[in-house]
C-alpha positions as CSV (number, residue, x, y, z in Angstrom):
1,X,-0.9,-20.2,29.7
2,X,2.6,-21.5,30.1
3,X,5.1,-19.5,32.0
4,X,8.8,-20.0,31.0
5,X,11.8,-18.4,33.2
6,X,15.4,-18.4,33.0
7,X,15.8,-22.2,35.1
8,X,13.3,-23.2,32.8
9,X,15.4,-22.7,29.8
10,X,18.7,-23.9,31.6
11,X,17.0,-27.1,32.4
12,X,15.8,-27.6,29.3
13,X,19.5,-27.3,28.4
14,X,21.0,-25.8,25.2
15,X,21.7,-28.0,22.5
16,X,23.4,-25.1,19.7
17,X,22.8,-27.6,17.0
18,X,18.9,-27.7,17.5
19,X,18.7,-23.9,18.3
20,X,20.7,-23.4,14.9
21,X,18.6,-25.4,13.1
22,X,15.3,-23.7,14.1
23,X,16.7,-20.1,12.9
24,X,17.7,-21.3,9.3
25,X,13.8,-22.6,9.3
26,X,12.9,-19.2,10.4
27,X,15.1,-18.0,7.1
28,X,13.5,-20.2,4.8
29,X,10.4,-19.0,6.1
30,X,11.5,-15.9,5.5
31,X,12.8,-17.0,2.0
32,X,9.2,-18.0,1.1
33,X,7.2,-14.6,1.8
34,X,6.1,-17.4,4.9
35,X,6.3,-14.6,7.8
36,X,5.6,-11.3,8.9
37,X,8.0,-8.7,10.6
38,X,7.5,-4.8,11.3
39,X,10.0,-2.5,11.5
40,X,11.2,-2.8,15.5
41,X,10.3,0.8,17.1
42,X,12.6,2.2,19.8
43,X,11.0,3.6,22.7
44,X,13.4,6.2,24.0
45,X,13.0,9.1,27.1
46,X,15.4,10.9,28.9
47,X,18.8,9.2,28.6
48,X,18.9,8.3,25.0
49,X,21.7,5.5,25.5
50,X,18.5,3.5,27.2
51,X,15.9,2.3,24.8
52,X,12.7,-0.7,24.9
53,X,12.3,-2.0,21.8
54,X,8.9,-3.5,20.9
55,X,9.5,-6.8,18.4
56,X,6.1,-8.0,17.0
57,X,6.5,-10.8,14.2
58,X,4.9,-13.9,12.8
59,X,6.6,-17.0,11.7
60,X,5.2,-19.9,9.2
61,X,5.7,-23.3,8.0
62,X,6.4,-25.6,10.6
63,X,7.2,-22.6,13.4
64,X,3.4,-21.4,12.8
65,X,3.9,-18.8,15.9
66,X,3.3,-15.3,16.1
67,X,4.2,-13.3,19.4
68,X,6.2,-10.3,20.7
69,X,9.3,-9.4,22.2
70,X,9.5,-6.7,24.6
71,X,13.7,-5.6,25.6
72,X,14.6,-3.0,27.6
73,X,18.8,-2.2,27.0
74,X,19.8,-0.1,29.4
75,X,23.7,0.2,29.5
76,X,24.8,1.9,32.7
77,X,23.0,-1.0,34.4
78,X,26.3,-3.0,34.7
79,X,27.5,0.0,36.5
80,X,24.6,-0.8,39.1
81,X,25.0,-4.4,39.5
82,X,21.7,-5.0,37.2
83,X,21.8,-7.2,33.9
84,X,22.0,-4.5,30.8
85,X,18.8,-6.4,29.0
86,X,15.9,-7.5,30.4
87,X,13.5,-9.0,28.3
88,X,9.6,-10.6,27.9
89,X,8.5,-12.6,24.9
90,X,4.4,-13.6,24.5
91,X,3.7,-16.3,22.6
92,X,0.7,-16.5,20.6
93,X,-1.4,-19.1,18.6
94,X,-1.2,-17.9,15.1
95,X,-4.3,-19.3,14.1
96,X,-6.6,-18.0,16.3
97,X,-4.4,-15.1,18.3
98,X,-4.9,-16.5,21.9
99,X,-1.6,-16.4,24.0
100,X,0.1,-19.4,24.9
101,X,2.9,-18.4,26.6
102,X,5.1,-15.9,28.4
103,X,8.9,-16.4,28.5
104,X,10.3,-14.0,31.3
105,X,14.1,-14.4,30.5
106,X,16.7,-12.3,28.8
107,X,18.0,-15.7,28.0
108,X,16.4,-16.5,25.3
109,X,17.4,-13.3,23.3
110,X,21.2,-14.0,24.3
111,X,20.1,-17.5,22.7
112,X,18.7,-16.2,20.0
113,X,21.6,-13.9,18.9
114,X,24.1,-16.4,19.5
115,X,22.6,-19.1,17.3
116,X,22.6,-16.4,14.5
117,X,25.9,-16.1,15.2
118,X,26.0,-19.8,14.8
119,X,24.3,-20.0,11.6
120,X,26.6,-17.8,9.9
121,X,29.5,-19.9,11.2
122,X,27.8,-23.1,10.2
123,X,27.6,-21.8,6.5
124,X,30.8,-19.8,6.8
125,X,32.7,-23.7,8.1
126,X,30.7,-25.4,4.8
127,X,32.8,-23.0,2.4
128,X,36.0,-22.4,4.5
129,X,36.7,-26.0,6.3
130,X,38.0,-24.4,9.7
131,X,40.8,-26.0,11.5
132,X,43.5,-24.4,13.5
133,X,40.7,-22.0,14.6
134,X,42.1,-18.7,16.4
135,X,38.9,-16.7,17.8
136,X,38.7,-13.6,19.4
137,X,35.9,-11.6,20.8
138,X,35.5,-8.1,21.8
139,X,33.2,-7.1,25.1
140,X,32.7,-10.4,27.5
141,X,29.2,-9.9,28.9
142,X,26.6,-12.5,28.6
143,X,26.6,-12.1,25.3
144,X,30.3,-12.9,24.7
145,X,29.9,-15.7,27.2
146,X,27.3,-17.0,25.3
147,X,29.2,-17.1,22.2
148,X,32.1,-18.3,23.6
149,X,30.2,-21.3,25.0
150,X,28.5,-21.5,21.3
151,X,31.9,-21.4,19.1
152,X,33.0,-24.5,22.0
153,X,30.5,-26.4,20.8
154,X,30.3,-25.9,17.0
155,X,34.1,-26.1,16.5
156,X,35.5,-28.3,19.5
157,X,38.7,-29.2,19.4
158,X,39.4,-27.5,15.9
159,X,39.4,-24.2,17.8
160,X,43.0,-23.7,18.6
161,X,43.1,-19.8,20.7
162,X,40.3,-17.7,22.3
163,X,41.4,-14.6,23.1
164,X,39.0,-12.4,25.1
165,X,38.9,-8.6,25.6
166,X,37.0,-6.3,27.8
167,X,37.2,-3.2,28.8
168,X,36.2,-4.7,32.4
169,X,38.1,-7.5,34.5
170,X,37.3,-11.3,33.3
171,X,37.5,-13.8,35.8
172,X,40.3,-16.1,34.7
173,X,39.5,-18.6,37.0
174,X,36.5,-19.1,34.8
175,X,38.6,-20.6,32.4
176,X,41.3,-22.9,34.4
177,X,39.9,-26.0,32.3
178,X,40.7,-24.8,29.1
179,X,44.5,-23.6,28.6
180,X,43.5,-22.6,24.6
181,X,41.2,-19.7,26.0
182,X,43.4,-16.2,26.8
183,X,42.6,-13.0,28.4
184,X,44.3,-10.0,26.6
185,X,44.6,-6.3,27.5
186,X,43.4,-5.1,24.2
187,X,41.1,-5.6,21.3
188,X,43.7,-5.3,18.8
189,X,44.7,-8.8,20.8
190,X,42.0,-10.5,19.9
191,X,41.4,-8.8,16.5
192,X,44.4,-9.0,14.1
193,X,45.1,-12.8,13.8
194,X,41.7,-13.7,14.3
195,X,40.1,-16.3,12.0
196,X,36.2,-15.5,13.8
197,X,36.3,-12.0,15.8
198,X,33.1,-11.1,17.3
199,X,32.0,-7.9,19.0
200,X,29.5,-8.1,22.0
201,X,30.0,-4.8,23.5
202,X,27.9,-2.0,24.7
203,X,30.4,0.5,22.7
204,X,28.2,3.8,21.7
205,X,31.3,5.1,18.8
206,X,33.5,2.5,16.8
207,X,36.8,1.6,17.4
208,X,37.9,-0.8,15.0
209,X,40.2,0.7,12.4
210,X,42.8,-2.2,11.8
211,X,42.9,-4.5,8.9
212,X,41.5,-7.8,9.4
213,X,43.3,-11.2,8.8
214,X,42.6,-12.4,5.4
215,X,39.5,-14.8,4.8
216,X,38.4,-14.0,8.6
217,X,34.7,-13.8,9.3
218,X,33.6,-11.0,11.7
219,X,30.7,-11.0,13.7
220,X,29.5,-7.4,14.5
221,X,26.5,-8.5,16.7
222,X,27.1,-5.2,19.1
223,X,26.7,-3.3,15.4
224,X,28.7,-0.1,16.4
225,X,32.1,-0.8,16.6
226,X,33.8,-1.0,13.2
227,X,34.9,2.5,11.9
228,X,33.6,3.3,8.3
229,X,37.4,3.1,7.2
230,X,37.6,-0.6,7.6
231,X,34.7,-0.6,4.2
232,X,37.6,-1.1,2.0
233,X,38.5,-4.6,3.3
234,X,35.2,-5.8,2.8
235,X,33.1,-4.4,0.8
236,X,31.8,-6.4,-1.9
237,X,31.3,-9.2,1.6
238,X,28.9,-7.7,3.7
239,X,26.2,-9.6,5.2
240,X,22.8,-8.1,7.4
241,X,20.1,-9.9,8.9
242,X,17.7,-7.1,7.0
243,X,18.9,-3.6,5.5
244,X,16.1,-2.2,6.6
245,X,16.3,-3.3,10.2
246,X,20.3,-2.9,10.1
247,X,20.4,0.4,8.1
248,X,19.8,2.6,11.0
249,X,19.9,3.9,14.3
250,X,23.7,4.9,14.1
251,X,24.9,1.6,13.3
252,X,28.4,0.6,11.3
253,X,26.0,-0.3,8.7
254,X,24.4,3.1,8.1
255,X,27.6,4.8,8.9
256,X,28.6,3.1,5.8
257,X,25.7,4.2,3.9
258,X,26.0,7.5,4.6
259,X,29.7,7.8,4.4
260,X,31.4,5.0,2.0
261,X,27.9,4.7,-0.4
262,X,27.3,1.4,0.6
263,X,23.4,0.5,-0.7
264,X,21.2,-2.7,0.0
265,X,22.3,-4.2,-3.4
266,X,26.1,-4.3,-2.3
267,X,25.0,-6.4,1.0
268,X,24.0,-10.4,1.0
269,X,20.7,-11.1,3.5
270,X,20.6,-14.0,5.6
271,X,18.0,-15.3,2.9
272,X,20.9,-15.1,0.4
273,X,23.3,-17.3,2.6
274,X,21.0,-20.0,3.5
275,X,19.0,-20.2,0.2
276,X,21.7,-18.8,-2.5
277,X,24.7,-20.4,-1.0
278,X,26.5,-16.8,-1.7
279,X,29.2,-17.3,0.6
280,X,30.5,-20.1,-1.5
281,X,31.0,-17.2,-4.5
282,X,33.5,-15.3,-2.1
283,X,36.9,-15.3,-2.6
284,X,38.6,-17.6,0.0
285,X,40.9,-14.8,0.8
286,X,37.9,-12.4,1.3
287,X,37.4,-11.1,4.7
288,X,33.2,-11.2,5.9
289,X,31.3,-8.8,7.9
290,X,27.6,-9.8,9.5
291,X,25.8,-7.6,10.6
292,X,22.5,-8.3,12.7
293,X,20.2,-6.0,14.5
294,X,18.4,-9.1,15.5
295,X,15.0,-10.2,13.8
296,X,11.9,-10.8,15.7
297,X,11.4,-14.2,13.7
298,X,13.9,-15.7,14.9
299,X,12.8,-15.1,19.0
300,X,9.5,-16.5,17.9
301,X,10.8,-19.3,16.3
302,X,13.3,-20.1,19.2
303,X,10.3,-19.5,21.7
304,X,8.4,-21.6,19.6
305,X,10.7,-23.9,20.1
306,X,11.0,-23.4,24.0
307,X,7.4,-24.1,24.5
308,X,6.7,-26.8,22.8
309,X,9.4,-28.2,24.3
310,X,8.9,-27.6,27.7
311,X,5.0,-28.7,27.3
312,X,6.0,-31.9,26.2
313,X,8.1,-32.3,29.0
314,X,5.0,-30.9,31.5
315,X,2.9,-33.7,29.6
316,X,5.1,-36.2,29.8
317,X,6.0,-35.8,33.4
């Protein structure tokens, strides 16, 4: 059985490209009945804030991987000095069930979410042609880092401003390279002339209230921090992962449900992006909001990817 760590994966090295393409495989997959997925339980006890989320799934067509993640979030760990997440993912043959590998790293779920992220900007650049590109992102964990790092790569030198804002001190020496990327003192800084805004938070009530910049894309990958009054400016251009995954658990998404009547049939799937092309039927004025809990598929898929790699480079060395 292969063991893969964190150094594993960062000598591997990240190419965005690559890890984007793998998840829009995972969605045609998906596209073709070609996978399975359970509904993710949440294993919670005594502070409910903490939960370990089991996330069993099975991918087809070229993928051919089933396997499980296993996450533990745990907030107040940043307040210890201890990563919030901490992850495992097992790996096995979908043919025959025996396990092939263990990948012992957060990592590759911070991967995983950011290429989503990536994928919706991909098919969000097809429609929109970005240039003059002003991002900002709310909460600047490894999460934000990662999509920061992600949005550098996809967009280059078409991004013209980052702002970042957390609620905790960012290093600016971090960033002395770069004079386009700005650390602000508030979200509404980084929200209101924002052409991408992202939220990577750890933000248990919602915040945003503000009206969004017209034809911005939003990125709610921390899920809970866009007030239900904010349904107005987008309804009609909401996108999930999976309303089934997405519509619970307290999140923006069933906040909406519940409060604004927002049902499955007024959201687009990632399915209906890739396949459909819907974001080409939005208005270009239209302002978008993702939504995704994070699919299971798509850290098998990536894993997939991982281990193959990494046992061609074990054969080959």
């Amino acid at each position: 059985m292969l063991i893969i760590n964190e150094q594993h994966l960062e000598d591997l090295g990240i190419d965005w490209e690559i890890n984007i393409a793998v998840i829009e495989t995972a969605v045609r997959c998906m596209a073709r009945g070609d996978f399975a997925q359970p509904v993710k339980p949440y294993l919670r006890y005594r502070n409910k804030r903490n939960r370990i989320i089991a996330m069993p799934a099975f991918v087809g067509g070229s993928i051919n991987m089933a396997g499980i993640k296993w996450i533990a979030s745990f907030p107040d760990n940043i307040d210890k000095g201890l990563p919030r997440a901490h992850s495992v993912t097992i790996l096995n043959n979908a043919d025959t069930g025996v396990p092939l590998g263990i990948i012992t790293t957060a990592l590759l779920s911070i991967l995983r979410t950011a290429s989503v992220s990536g994928l919706v900007i991909t098919l969000f650049d097809r429609v929109r042609t970005l240039a003059g590109v002003k991002i900002g992102i709310s909460g600047f964990g490894p999460i934000g880092r990662y999509h920061l790092k992600m949005c550098l790569a996809l967009l280059g030198n078409r991004i013209e401003k980052v702002l970042l804002y957390d609620i905790r001190p960012i290093d600016p020496a971090e960033f002395d390279a770069d004079d386009r990327i700005e650390i602000v003192g508030s979200w509404e800084e980084a929200y209101l002339d924002a052409d991408i805004f992202i939220t990577c938070t750890v933000s248990d009530a919602p915040y945003i209230d503000k009206q969004p910049k017209p034809g911005s894309l939003h990125l709610n990958v921390s899920l809970r921090d866009y007030k239900p009054d904010v349904y107005n400016w987008f309804h009609g251009n909401i996108l999930v992962d999976d309303w089934e995954e997405v519509c619970r658990e307290k999140t923006d998404i069933e906040m909406m449900h519940l409060g604004k009547g927002l049902q499955k049939e007024d959201t687009f799937s990632l399915v209906d992006m890739v396949q459909d092309d819907c974001l080409s039927r939005f208005e270009p004025e239209s302002c978008i909001l993702f939504n995704p809990m994070g699919m299971a598929i798509f850290d098998i898929a990536l894993g997939s990817y991982y281990y193959q790699t990494e046992k061609t480079r074990l054969l080959n060395s």
